[in-house]
MDAnalysis code that builds the backbone (N, CA, C; Angstrom):
import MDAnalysis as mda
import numpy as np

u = mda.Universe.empty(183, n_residues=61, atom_resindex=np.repeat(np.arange(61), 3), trajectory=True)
u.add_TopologyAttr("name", ["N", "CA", "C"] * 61)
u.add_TopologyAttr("resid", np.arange(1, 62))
u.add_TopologyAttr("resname", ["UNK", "UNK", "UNK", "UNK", "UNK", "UNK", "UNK", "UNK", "UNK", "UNK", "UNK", "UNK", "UNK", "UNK", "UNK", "UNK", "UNK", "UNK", "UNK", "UNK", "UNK", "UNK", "UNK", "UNK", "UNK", "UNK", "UNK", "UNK", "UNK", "UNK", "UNK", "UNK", "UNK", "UNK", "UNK", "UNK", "UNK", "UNK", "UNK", "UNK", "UNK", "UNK", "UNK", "UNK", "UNK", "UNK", "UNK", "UNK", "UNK", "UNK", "UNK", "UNK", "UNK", "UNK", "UNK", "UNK", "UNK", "UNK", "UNK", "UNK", "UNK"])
u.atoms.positions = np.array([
    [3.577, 7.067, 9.622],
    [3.320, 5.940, 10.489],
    [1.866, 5.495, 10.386],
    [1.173, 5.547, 9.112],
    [0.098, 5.258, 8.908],
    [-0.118, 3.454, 8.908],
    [-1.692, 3.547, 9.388],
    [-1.983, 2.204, 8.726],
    [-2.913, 1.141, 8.628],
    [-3.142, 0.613, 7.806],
    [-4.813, 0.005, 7.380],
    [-5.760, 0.386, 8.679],
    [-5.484, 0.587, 9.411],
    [-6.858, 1.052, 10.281],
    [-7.333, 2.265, 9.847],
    [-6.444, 3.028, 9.642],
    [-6.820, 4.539, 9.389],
    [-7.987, 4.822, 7.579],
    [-7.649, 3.445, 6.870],
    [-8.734, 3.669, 5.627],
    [-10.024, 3.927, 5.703],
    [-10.369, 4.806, 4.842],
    [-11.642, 5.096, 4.831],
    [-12.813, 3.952, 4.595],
    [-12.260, 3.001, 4.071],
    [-13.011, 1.731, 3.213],
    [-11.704, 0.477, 3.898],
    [-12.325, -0.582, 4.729],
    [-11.504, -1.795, 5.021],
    [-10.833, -2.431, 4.124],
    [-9.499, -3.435, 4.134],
    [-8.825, -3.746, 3.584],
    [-9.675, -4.970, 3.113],
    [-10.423, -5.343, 3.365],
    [-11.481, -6.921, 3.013],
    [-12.545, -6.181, 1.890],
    [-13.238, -5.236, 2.607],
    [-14.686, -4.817, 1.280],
    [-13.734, -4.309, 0.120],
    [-12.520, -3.429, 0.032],
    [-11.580, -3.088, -0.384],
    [-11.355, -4.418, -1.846],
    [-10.538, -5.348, -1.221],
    [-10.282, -6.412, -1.612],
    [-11.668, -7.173, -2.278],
    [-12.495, -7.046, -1.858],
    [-13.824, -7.471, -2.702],
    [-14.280, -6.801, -4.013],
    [-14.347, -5.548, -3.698],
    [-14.759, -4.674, -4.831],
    [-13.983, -5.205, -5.741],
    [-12.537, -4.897, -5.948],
    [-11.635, -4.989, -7.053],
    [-11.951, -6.424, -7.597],
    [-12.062, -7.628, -6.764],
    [-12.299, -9.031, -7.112],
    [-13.305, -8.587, -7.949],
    [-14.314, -7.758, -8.196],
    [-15.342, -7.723, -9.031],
    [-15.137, -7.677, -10.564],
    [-13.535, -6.541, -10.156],
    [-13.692, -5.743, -11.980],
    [-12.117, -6.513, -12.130],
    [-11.613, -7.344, -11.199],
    [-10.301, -7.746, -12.030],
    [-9.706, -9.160, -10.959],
    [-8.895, -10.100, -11.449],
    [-9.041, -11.126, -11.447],
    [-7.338, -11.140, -10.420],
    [-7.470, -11.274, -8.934],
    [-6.312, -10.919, -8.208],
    [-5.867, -12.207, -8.200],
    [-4.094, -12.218, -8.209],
    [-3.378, -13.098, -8.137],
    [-2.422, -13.088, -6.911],
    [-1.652, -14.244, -6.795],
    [-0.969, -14.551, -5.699],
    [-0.205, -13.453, -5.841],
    [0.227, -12.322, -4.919],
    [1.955, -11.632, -4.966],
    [1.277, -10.507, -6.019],
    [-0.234, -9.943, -6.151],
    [-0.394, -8.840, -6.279],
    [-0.129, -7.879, -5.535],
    [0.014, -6.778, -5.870],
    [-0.018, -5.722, -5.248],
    [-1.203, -4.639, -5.330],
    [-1.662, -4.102, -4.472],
    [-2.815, -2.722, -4.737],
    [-2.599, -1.856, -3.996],
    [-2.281, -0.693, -4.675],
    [-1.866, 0.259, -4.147],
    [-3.270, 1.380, -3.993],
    [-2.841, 1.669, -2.535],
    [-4.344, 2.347, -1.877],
    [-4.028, 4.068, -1.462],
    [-3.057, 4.451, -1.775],
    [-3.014, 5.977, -1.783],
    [-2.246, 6.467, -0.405],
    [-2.053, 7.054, 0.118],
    [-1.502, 7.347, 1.585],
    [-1.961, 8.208, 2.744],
    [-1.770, 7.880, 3.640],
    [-2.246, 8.456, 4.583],
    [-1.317, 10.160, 5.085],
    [-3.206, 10.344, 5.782],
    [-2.780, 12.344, 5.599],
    [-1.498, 12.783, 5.772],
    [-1.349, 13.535, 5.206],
    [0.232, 14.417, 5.448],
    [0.971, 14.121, 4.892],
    [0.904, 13.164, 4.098],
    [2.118, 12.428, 3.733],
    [2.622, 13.706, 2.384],
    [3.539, 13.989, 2.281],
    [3.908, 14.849, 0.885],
    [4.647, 13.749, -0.381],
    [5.246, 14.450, -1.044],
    [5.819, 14.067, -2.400],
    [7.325, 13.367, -2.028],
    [7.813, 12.051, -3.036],
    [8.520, 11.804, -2.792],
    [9.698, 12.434, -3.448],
    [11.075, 12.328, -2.902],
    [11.917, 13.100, -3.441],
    [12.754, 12.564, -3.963],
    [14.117, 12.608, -4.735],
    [15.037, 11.898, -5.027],
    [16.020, 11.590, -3.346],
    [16.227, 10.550, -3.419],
    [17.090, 9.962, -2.310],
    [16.406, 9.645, -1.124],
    [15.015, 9.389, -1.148],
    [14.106, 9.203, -0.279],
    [13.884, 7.608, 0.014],
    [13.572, 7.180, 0.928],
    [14.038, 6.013, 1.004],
    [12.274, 5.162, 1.375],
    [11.892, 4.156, 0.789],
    [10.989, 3.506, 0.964],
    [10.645, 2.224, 1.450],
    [10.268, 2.283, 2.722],
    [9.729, 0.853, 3.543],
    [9.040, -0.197, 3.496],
    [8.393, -1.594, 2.956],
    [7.409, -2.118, 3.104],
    [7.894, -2.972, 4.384],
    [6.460, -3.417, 5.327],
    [6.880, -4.206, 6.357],
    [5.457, -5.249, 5.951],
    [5.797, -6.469, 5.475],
    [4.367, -7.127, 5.148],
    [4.611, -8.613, 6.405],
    [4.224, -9.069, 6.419],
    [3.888, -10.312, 7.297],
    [5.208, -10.630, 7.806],
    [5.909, -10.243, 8.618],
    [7.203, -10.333, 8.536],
    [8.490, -10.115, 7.854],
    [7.715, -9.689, 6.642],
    [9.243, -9.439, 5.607],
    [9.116, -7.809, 5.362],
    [10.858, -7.364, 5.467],
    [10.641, -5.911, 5.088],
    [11.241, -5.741, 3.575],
    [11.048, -4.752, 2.877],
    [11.323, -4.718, 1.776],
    [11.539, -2.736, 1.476],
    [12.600, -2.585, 0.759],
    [12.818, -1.343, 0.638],
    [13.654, -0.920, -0.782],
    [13.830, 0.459, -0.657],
    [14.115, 1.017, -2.137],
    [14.617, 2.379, -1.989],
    [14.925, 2.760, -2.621],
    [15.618, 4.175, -2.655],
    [15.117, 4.776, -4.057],
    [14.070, 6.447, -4.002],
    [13.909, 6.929, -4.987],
    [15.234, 7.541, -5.445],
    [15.043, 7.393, -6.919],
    [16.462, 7.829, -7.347],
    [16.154, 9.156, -8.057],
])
């Protein structure tokens, strides 16, 4: 139940740095690592995104 508050580094200076060394586009993605505890995913594990209203999900196979 992690989330962008909990980063060590803000989602904006975050988002700046990378603008430095690479050229972000609409419907990128950046993946920022996870928050504590989290362990390994498994087969049949099921994965959440909740972004601005839209959810989006997946199943490790």
């Amino acid at each position: 139940q992690g989330n962008t508050r909990l980063m060590m580094i803000g989602i904006f200076e975050l988002m700046a740095y990378i603008s430095t060394h690479f050229t972000l586009q609409p419907g990128d993605i950046v993946l920022t690592g996870t928050p504590a505890g989290v362990g390994s995913l498994r087969s049949g594990d099921a994965l959440v995104l909740r972004l601005a209203g839209h959810e989006f999900s997946a199943q490790v196979a």
